[in-house]
N, C-alpha and C positions, 0 to 999 in steps of 0.2 A: 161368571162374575156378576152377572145381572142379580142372579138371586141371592149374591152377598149385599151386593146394592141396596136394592130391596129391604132384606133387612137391615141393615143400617138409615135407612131415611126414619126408621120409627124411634130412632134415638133425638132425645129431644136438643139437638147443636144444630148452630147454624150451617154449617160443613156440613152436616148427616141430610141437609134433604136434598131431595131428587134431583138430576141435572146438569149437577158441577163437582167442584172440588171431590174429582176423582183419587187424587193425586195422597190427598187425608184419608180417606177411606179407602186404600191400598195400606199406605203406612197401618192403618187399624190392624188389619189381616195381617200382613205380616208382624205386625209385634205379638198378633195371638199363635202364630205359627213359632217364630220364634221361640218367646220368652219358653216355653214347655220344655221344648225344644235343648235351652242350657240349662236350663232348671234341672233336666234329669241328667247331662252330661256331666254337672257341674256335683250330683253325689260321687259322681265317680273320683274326678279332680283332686275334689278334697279330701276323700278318700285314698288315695293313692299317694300324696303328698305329693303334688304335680302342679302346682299352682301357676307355675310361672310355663308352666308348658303351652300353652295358647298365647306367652304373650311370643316366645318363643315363635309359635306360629304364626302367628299375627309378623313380625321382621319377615320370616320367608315365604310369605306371600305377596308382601311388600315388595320383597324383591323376584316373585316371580309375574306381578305387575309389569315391574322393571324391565324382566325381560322379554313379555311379549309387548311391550310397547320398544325397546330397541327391536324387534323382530316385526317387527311393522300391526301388527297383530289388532284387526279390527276389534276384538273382544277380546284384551290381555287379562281377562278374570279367570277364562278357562287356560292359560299359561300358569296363574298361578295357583290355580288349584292341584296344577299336577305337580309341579315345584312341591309345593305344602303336604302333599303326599308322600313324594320321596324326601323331603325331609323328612317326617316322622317314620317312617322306614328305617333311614339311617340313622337317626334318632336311638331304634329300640335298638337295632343292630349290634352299636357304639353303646351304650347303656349296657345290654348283657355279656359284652365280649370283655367288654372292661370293669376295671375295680373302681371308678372316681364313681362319687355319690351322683344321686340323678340330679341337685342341682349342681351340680357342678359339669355335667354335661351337658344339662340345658345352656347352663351359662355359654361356652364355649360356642354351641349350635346357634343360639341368640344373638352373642354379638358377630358373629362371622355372617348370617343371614345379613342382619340391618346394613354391616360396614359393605357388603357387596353390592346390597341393595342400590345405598347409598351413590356408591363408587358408577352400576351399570345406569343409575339415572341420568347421573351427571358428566357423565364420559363425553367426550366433546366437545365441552362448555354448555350441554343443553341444560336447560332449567329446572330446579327442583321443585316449583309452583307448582307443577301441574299437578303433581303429587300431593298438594297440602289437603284436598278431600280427604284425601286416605285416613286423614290424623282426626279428623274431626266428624265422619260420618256424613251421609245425610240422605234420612230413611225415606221422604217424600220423596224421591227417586225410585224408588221401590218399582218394577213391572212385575205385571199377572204372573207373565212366564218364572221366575224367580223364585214368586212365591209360591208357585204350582211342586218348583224342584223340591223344597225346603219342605216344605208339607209331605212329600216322597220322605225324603231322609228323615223326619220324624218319624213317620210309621215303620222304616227301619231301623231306626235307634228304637223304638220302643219294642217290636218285635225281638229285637236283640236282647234286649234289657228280661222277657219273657224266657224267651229260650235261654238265653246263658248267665241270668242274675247271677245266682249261687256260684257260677267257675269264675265270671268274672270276678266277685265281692273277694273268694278265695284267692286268685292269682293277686291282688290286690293286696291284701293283708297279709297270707304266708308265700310265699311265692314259691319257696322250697316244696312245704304239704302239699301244696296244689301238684307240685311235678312231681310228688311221690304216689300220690292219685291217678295218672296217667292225665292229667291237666296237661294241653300244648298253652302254657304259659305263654309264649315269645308269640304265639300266634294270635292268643288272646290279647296280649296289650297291643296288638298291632292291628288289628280289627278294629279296636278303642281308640287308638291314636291315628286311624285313617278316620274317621267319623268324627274325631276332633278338628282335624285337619281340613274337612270341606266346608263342617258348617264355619266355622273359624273366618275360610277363607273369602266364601260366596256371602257374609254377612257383615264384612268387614267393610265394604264400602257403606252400608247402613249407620251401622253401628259408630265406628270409628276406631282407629290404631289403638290409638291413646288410653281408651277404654275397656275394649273387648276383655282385655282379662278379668275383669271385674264381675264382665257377665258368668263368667263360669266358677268361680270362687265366691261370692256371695251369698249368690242362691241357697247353697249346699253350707254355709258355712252360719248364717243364721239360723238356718232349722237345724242343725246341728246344737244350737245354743238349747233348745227346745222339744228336742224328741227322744222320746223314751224308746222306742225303736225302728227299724231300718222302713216300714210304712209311713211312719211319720214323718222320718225323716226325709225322703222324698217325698211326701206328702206337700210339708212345710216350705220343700226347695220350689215345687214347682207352680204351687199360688205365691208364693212371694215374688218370684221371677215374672208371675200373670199380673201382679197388681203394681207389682213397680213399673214394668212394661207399657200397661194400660195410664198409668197416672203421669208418667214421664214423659208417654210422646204428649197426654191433654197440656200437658205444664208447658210444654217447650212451645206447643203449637198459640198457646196462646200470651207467653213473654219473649216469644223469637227467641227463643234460647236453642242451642244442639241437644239431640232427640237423646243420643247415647250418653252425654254428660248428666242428662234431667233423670235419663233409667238409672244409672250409678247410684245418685245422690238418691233415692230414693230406696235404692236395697241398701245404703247403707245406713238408714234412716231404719229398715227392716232390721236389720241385721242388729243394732243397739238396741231393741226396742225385744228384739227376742232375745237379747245377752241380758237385760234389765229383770225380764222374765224368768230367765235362767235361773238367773243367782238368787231370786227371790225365791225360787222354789227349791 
């Protein structure tokens, strides 16, 4: 970390020099770790017509919160990342065994997440305060260790994104073709939908509830406005998700505003500006 330090004191803010406000200059890091990060997940997303599937995620992590804090659980983030995992498990499971459309499975999966959530917070009479982080993020929190993980699972989403573009983009689109190719479909979106599931989960306390879905559908859904094909179009997803990332947490840090509300309002600032474009062209 020193030598991230380091370079960040040559950034001309008062936060960037030497000494102090460590705390900004993590947040930094991780929003460049991040934003890439949904930017490339977020072609998929919207690709797949899966939009609501992170927010999905986002309830049952929520509630596996829930449940390693009723389990006493000094670190209840790694309770709900496993939760968040077998959710989208049973997720793809329920999805291919049955005939109802995917959102209409999410649906189901979604509210039974939150309403359990809900229910194992508050069992007792204990308090759902404690929880109200969860809804609103908040990225100065952010440890080394954390951002050390996240930086890991991008080089394997991007590795992935190398080796399995093409089966993936295909189970994606025809899902049938792909199984008539000898594509393991069910195992490809499950690969997809575990890697949505951790960053989802371990960045939810950053980011915030409330917002998270936005980071993976935006991204993708303005360069979408703007790309004539699938380099661009990840192209476009993954600087917009860097620039709104970078401008949102400078915005927030310096109106005290929430870091994930200021990135939102920013890619949807992106996201009109390349629909503008769009249609001009």
């Amino acid at each position: 970390m020193e030598l991230w330090y380091q370079l960040v004191s040559l950034l001309p803010f008062e936060w960037a020099q030497p000494g102090g406000m460590y705390f900004m200059k993590n947040a930094l890091l991780a929003v460049l770790v991040i934003s890439p990060l949904f930017g490339l997940l977020s072609t998929m997303v919207v690709h797949s017509r899966m939009s609501f599937f992170s927010d999905a995620l986002g309830h049952s992590a929520f509630t596996g919160m829930a449940i390693g804090a009723l389990c006493g659980f000094n670190e209840p983030t790694w309770a709900a990342v496993i939760f968040a995992v077998v959710f989208a498990l049973l997720f793809n499971l329920v999805r291919r065994k049955s005939a109802l459309a995917s959102d209409t499975v999410i649906g189901v999966f979604s509210s039974t997440a939150v309403a359990l959530g809900i229910f194992l917070s508050t069992v007792g009479g204990r308090s759902f305060t404690k929880f109200n982080s969860l809804l609103i993020g908040d990225i100065l929190s952010v440890d080394p260790v954390m951002i050390a993980l996240l930086a890991l699972i991008l080089v394997l989403v991007a590795a992935l994104w190398v080796v399995s573009f093409n089966r993936l983009m295909l189970s994606a689109v025809h899902p049938a073709l792909a199984d008539s190719r000898g594509i393991q479909v069910f195992w490809q979106e499950t690969v997809f939908s575990i890697a949505i599931a951790v960053v989802v989960t371990l960045s939810m306390t950053w980011v915030g509830l409330l917002v998270i879905n936005s980071m993976l559908v935006l991204p993708a859904a303005a360069g979408r406005n703007v790309a004539r094909n699938l380099f661009q179009y990840h192209l476009f997803s993954i600087l917009g998700a860097l620039a709104a990332g970078v401008a949102g947490l400078m915005t927030s840090y310096y109106v005290g505003a929430s870091t994930g509300a200021a990135i939102t309002l920013f890619l949807a600032i992106w996201f009109i500006l390349t629909f503008a474009v769009g249609k001009r062209n």
